[in-house]
N, C-alpha and C positions, 0 to 999 in steps of 0.2 A: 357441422351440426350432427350431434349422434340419436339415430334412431331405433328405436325397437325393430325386431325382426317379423313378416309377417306373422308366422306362428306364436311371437313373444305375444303379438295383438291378440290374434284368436281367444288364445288362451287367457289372456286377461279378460278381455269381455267377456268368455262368457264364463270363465271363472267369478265375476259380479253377476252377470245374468244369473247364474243357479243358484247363490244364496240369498239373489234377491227374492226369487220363487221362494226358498226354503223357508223364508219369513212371512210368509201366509198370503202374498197377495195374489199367488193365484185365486185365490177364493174369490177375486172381485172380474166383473165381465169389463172387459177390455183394458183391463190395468196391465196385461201379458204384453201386449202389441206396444203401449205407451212407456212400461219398464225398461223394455228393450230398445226401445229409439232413445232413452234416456241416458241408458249405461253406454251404450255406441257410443254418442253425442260426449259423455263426461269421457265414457274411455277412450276416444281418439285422442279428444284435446287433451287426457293427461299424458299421451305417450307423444302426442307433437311439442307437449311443452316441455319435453326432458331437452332442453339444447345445453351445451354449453355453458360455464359460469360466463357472464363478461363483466371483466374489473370494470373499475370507475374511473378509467382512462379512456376504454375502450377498446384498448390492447387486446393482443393474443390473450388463452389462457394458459397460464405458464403451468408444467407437472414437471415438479422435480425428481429427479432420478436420481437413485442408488444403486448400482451393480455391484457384486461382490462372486468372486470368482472361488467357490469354496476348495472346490478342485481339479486339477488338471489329469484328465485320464488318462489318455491316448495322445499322440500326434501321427497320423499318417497321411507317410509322403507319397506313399499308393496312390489313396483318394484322395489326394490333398483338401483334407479336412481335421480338424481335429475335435477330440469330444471332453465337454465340461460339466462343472457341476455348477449352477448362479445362482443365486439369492437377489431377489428385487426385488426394491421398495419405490412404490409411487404413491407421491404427496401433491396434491391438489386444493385450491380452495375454493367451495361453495357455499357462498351463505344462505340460499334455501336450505340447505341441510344442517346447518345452527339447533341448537334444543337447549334445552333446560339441566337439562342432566351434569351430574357433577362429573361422570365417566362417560370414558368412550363405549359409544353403542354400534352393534354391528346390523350391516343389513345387506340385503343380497346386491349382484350388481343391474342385476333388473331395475331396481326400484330408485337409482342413482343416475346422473350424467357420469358414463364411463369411455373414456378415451379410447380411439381403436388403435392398441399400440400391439404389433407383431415384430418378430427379432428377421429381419431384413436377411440376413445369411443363415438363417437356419436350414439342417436338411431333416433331422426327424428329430423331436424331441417329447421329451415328458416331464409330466407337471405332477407336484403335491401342494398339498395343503386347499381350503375348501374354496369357492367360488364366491366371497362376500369383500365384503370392504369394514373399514372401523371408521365413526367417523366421530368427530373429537365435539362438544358442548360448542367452540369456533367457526366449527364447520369446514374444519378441514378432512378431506379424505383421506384414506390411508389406504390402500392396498399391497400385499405383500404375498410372494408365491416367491416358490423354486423354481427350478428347470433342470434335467439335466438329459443331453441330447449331442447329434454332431451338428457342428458347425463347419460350413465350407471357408476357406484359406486358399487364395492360391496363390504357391510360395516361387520362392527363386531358388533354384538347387544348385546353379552355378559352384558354388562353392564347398558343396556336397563332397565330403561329410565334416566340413569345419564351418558349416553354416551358420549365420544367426538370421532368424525371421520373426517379425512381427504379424501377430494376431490378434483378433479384435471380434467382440460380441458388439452387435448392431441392434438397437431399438430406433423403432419409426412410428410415425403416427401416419397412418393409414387411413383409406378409405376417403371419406370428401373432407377430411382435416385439410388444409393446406398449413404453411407456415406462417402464415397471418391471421391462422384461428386458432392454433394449437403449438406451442412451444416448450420441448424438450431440453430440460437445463439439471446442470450438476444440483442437487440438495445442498443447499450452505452450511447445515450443522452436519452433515453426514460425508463421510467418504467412502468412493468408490476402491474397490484393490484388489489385489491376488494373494490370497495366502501364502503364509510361505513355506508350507508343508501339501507336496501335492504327489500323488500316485506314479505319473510317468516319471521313469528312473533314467532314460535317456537325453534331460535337455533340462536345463537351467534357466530358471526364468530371471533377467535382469535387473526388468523397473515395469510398471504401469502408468496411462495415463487417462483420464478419463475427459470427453468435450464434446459438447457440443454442436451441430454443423446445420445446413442446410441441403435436401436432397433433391438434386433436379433430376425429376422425371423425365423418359421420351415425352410425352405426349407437352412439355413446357410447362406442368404442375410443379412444386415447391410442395415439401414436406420436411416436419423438421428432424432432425437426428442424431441417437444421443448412442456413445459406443463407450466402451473400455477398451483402450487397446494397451498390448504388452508384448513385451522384447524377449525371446526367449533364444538363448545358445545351443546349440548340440553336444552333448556330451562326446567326442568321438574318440575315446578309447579304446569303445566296444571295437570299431572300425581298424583301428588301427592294432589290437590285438588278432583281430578273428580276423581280416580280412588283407590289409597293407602286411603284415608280417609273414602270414603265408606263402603270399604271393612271394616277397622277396625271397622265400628260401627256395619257392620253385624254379624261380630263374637263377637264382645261384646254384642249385640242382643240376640245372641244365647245361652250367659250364663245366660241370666233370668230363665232359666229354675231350675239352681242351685239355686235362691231362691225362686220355688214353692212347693205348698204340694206336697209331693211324690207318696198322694195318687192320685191327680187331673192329671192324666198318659194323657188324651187327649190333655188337652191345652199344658202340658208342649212338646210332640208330635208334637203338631201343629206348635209349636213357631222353634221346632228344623227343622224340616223338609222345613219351608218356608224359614231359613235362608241355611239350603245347598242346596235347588231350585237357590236363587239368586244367590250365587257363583258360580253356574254351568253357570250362566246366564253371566256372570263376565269373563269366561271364553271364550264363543263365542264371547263375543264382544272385547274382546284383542286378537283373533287372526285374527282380522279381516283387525289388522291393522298392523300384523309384517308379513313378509313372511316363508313358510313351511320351515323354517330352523329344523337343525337336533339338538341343543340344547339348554338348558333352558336358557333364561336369569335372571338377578335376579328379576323382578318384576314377571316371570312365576313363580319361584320358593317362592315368598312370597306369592302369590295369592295359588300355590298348599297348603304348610303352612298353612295358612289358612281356605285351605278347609276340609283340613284333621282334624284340630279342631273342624272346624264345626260338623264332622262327629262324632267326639267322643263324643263331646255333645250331640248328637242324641244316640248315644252306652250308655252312662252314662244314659240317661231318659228312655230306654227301658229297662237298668237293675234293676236303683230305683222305675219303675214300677212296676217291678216284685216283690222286695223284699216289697214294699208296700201291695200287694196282697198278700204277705204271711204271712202277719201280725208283718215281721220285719221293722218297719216306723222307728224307732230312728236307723239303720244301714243305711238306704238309706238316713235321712238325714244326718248323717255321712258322707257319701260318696258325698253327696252335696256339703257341707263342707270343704270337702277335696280341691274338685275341685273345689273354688272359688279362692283356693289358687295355685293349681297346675298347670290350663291354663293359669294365667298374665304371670306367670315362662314361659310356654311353648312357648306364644304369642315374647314375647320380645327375649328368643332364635330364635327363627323363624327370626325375624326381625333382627338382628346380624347376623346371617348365609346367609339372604337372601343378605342385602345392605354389608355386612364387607368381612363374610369370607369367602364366595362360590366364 
């Protein structure tokens, strides 16, 4: 059952109270005191008696839902959230609110039974268009607004950055609605969707679907709840040009070492240590943009791969140093040798474990 707000009362009363004065009957002795018990009395019962429609079943009162996802802005995997632009439409029916008129008339939501319906994941949003409703000669309600705001998501990166995750915009009916007073249903003439022209140039949206559900509260309340949800892919190009490509030329970088003189122990040094610098470098800037999650995804797990390569090439040229230094050069480049053949091997396992079977 929906209620006015104290101040909505206030303000109602004695917005009656004052143009009842303005109409002359202050002029009469004790008509002030008896006015004003009058306008209470009519104004309370008119604000107790805004409840709910109830059909001629008895049933909930059913508001159909239309969500329309105009555009998709943002995804971030930061704050796993992402932010939209919606169009909704809610249709209800009241037959106190029936008239005569051949058009729909509009009126505030004040002056209506107005469902208390808030978007269940939202983190901040903002709204256009004006604060009224339409309501048709039938008596059915119409209300219709925008949104556009972030919405929280939280996703599964596992498979980062060849992910696909679903998203989903949440409406509930709130407050002392239960789901036995208040029911959340698709619109029958109208469909829910996602455009298919949207701002974020990193992920591909699949399919949508829009339904229905029922919401159990901690406390063992029932509320009902009506969502859009949609499938979207990662684009990861971007990843595998700026990021996966890199990396593979730093570790292939790092095996120049394997065809220098064993005994020139500085530069081959130099060359190993400047490519496990960069990957460490590699590493701060890929967490910069997934959040402190507790486990690897696979492109953390190719890049660690990686690093640990790197490192061994740095271990291989501190050994063939040595063994240079002590006069055995055809074992160290032996050992060169070796490893020109042993890290491709290593690199491509890496690379299978990292995108196949991790």
């Amino acid at each position: 059952m929906s209620r006015l707000t104290a101040y909505q009362v206030f303000i109602r009363l004695y917005s009656e109270y004052s143009q009842g004065m303005a109409k002359g009957c202050r002029s009469f002795p004790g008509v002030k005191l008896l006015a004003l018990i009058w306008w209470l009395i009519s104004g309370i019962s008119a604000v107790y008696g805004i409840e709910r429609p109830f059909p001629e079943d008895g049933g909930p009162t059913e508001i159909s839902c239309v969500l329309v996802v105009l555009d998709l802005d943002e995804i971030s995997d930061a704050n796993q959230n992402f932010t939209v632009n919606v169009f909704t439409v809610f249709r209800w029916n009241d037959p106190r609110e029936a008239h005569s008129g051949e058009a729909n008339i509009k009126k505030s939501m004040e002056e209506v039974w107005f469902p208390n319906l808030i978007f269940l994941n939202r983190q901040r949003i903002w709204s256009s268009m004006g604060q009224f409703v339409e309501i048709t000669p039938e008596g059915d309600v119409i209300y219709r607004r925008q949104f556009w705001g972030d919405f929280s998501q939280p996703m599964n990166l596992h498979d980062f950055p060849f992910d696909t995750q679903t998203f989903s915009v949440q409406v509930v009916s709130a407050g002392s609605e239960d789901a036995d007073e208040v029911t959340l249903i698709q619109n029958p003439t109208a469909t829910s969707f996602v455009t298919d022209k949207y701002s974020v140039a990193d992920w591909k949206v699949l399919g949508s679907e829009s339904k229905s559900s029922v919401l159990e509260m901690p406390n063992g309340a029932t509320t009902s709840m009506f969502e859009i949800e949609f499938t979207a892919q990662r684009l990861s190009n971007h990843y595998v040009v700026k990021v996966i490509a890199p990396l593979l030329m730093i570790v292939l970088l790092s095996w120049v070492v394997f065809w220098l003189n064993p005994s020139e122990g500085g530069s081959q040094l130099g060359v190993a240590v400047t490519s496990f610098l960069t990957v460490i470098a590699y590493h701060v800037a890929l967490s910069s943009k997934l959040p402190e999650i507790s486990y690897l995804t696979r492109l953390d797990v190719f890049v660690f791969c990686g690093t640990i390569l790197v490192f061994l090439a740095m271990i291989e040229v501190v050994v063939t140093t040595g063994l240079a230094q002590k006069g055995r050069v055809e074992v160290a480049r032996w050992l060169d040798r070796v490893c020109r053949l042993v890290f491709p091997v290593l690199l491509m396992l890496s690379g299978c474990y990292a995108f196949w079977w991790h």
